[in-house]
PLY file of the C-alpha trace (Angstrom):
ply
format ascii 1.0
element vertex 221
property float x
property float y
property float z
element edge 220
property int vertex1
property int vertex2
end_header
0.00 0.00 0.00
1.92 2.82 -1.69
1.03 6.30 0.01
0.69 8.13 -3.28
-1.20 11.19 -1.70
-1.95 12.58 1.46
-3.67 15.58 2.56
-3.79 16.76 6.08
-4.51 20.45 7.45
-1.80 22.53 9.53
-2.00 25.65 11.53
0.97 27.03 10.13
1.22 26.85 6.58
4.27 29.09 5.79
6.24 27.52 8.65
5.27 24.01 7.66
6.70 25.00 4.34
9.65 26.58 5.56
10.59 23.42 7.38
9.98 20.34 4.76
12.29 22.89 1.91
14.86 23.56 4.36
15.02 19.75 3.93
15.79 20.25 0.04
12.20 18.37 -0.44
10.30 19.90 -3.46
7.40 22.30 -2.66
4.37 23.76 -4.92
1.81 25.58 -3.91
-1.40 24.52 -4.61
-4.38 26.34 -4.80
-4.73 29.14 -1.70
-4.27 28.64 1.08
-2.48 25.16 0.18
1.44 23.78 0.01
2.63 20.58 -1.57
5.27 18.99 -0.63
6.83 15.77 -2.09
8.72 13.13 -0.37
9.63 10.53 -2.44
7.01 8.49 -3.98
4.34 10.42 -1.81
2.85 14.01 -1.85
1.83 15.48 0.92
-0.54 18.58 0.95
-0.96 20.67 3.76
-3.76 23.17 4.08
-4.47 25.68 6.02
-6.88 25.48 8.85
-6.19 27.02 12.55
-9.30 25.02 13.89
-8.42 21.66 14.90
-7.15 20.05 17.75
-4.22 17.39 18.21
-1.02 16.89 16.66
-0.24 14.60 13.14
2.02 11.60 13.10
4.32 11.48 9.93
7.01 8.29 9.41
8.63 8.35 6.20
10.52 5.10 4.77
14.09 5.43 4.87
16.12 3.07 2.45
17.45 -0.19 3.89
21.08 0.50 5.76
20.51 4.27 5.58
19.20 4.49 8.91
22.31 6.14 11.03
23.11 8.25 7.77
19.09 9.43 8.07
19.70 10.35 11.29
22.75 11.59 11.17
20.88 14.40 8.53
18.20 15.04 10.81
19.74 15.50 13.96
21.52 18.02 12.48
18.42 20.37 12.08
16.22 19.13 14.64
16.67 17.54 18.39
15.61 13.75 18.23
13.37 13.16 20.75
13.94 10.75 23.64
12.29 8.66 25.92
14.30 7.15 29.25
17.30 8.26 27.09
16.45 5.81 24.64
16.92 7.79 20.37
16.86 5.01 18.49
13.74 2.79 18.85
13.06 -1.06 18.33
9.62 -1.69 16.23
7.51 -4.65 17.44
9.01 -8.22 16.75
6.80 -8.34 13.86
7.52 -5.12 12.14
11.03 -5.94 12.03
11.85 -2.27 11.71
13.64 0.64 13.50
12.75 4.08 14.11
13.59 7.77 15.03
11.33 10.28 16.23
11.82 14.51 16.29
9.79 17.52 15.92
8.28 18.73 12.65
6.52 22.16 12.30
3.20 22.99 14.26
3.34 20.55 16.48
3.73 17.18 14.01
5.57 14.46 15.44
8.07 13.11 12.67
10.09 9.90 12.17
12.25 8.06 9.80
11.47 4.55 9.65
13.71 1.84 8.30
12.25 -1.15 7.45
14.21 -4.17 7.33
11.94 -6.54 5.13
11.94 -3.84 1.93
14.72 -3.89 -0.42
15.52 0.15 -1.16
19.10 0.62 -0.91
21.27 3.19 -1.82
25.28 3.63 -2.37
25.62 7.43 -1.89
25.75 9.58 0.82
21.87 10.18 2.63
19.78 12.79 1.56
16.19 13.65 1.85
15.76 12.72 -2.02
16.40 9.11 -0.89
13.31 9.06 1.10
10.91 6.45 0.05
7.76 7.39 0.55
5.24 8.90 3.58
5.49 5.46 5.68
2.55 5.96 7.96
-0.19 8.30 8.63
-1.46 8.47 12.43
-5.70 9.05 12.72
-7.62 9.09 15.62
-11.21 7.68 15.94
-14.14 6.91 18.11
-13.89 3.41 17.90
-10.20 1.53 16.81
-11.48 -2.20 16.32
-14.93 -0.89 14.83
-12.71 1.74 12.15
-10.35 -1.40 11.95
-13.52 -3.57 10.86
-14.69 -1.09 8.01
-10.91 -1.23 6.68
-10.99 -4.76 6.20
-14.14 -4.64 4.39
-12.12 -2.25 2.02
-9.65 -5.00 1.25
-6.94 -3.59 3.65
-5.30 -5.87 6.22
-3.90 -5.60 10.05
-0.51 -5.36 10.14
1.55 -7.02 12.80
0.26 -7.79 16.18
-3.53 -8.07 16.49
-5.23 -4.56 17.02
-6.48 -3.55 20.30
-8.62 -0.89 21.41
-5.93 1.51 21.83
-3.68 0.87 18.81
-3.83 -0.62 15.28
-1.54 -0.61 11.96
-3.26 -1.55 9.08
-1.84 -1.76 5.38
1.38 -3.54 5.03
5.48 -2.39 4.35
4.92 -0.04 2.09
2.53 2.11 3.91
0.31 2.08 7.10
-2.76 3.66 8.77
-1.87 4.04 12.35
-5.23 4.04 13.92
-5.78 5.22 17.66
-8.61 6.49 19.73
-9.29 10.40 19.78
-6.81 11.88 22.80
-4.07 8.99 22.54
-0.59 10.52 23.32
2.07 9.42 20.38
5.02 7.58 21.86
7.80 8.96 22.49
6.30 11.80 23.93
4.15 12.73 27.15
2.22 15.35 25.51
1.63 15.21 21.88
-1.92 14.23 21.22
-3.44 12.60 18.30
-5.21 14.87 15.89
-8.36 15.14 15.53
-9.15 16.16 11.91
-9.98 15.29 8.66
-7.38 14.00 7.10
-7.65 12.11 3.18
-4.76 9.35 1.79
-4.74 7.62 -1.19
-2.70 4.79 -2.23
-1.56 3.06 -5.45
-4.18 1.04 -4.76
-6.62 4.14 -4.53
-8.37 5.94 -1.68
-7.70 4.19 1.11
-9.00 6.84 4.12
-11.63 7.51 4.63
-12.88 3.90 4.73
-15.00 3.57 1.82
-17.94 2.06 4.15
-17.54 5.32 6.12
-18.10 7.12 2.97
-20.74 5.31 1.34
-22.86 6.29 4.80
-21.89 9.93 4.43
-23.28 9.91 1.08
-26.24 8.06 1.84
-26.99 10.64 4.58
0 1
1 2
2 3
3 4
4 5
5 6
6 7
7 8
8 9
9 10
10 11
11 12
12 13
13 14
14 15
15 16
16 17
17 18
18 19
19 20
20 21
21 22
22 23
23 24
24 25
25 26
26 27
27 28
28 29
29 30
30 31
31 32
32 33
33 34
34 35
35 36
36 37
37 38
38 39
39 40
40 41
41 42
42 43
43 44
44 45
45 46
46 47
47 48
48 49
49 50
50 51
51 52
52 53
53 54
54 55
55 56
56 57
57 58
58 59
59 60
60 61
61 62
62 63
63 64
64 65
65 66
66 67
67 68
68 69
69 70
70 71
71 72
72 73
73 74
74 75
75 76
76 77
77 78
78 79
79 80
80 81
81 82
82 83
83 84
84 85
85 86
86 87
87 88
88 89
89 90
90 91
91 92
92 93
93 94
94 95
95 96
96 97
97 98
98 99
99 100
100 101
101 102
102 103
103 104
104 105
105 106
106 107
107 108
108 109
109 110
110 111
111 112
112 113
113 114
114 115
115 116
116 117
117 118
118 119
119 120
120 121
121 122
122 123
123 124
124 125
125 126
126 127
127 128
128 129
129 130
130 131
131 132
132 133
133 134
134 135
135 136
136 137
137 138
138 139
139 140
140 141
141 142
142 143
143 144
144 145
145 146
146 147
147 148
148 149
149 150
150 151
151 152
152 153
153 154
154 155
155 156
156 157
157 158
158 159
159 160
160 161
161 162
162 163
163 164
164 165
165 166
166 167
167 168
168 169
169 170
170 171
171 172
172 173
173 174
174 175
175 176
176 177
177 178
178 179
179 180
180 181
181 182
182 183
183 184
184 185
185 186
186 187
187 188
188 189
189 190
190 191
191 192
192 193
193 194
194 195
195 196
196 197
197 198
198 199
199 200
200 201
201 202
202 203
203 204
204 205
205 206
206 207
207 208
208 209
209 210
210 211
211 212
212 213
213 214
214 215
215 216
216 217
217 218
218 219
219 220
């Protein structure tokens, strides 16, 4: 599940901006009021919109064996963030994957992923360029299991270890829906909440979020 295109509001367009090109990542504006940013196989699109609450959850897909060179870059321009002193953090058995987490502009938590089981490789030194794709999109609902039910039923698939009330992944390598329940704090942090807000993603596969039986009811309503 590809992440072709995601769109997502922020509070602070021109900052959010600022940050991803001080990256060297490509940005066009949209229409107004809009920015586009592209990260390697994905676009993101940020639009304006100083009413919701919460903070996003970006991981991006670093290339197999790139992972201390990824960081290296980042830490650089941002502080990683740190939990029990701990930078560099283990995925679940099952994920077979490492990550990083640090700040990205109005409030997003960010992190380069690496995952273990994909074959992207490069031999020259890291840049942003060599970023994969948007690896996972954090949204927060009512009901996990219930939201992870009306994915299925849209031909996607859990990912890893069973879902639980308070956490799911659902998709597979290439890209994930990180599903929690509205006011779930993203790890590592103690204070970053999950946003709550409308958020759109579309795969190679097609729209993906919302849930197509969640959309089918809105436009039968």
């Amino acid at each position: 599940m590809e992440m072709i295109s995601v769109r997502l509001p922020t509070r602070t367009l021109a900052e959010t901006a600022d940050y991803f090109e001080s990256w060297g990542c490509v940005i066009t504006p949209a229409m107004a009021g809009e920015v586009t940013v592209r990260i390697g196989h994905s676009r993101i699109t940020f639009v304006g919109d100083r009413e919701f609450v919460g903070d996003h959850h970006l991981a991006f897909t670093v290339p197999t064996g790139a992972f201390d060179a990824a960081k290296h870059f980042i830490s650089q321009r941002v502080a990683l963030l740190r939990r029990n002193g701990i930078e560099d953090f283990e995925c679940p058995v099952s994920w077979n994957a490492r990550s990083v987490y640090f700040d990205g502009p109005d409030g997003q938590l960010l992190e380069f992923i690496e995952r273990r089981d994909r074959a992207d490789r490069i031999d020259h030194p890291f840049t942003t360029r060599d970023l994969v794709s948007v690896s996972e999109i954090g949204i927060a609902v009512p009901d996990v299991l219930e939201t992870v039910s009306q994915l299925e039923a849209s031909g996607l698939s859990p990912y890893g270890d069973p879902p639980t009330p308070g956490f799911a992944a659902v998709g597979d390598v290439d890209g994930l829906l990180i599903i929690v329940p509205h006011g779930r704090v993203w790890r590592p942090t103690d204070n970053r909440v999950a946003a709550q807000a409308h958020v759109d993603v579309i795969s190679d596969a097609g729209v993906v979020w919302p849930p197509q039986s969640s959309r089918s009811a809105t436009a039968a309503s």
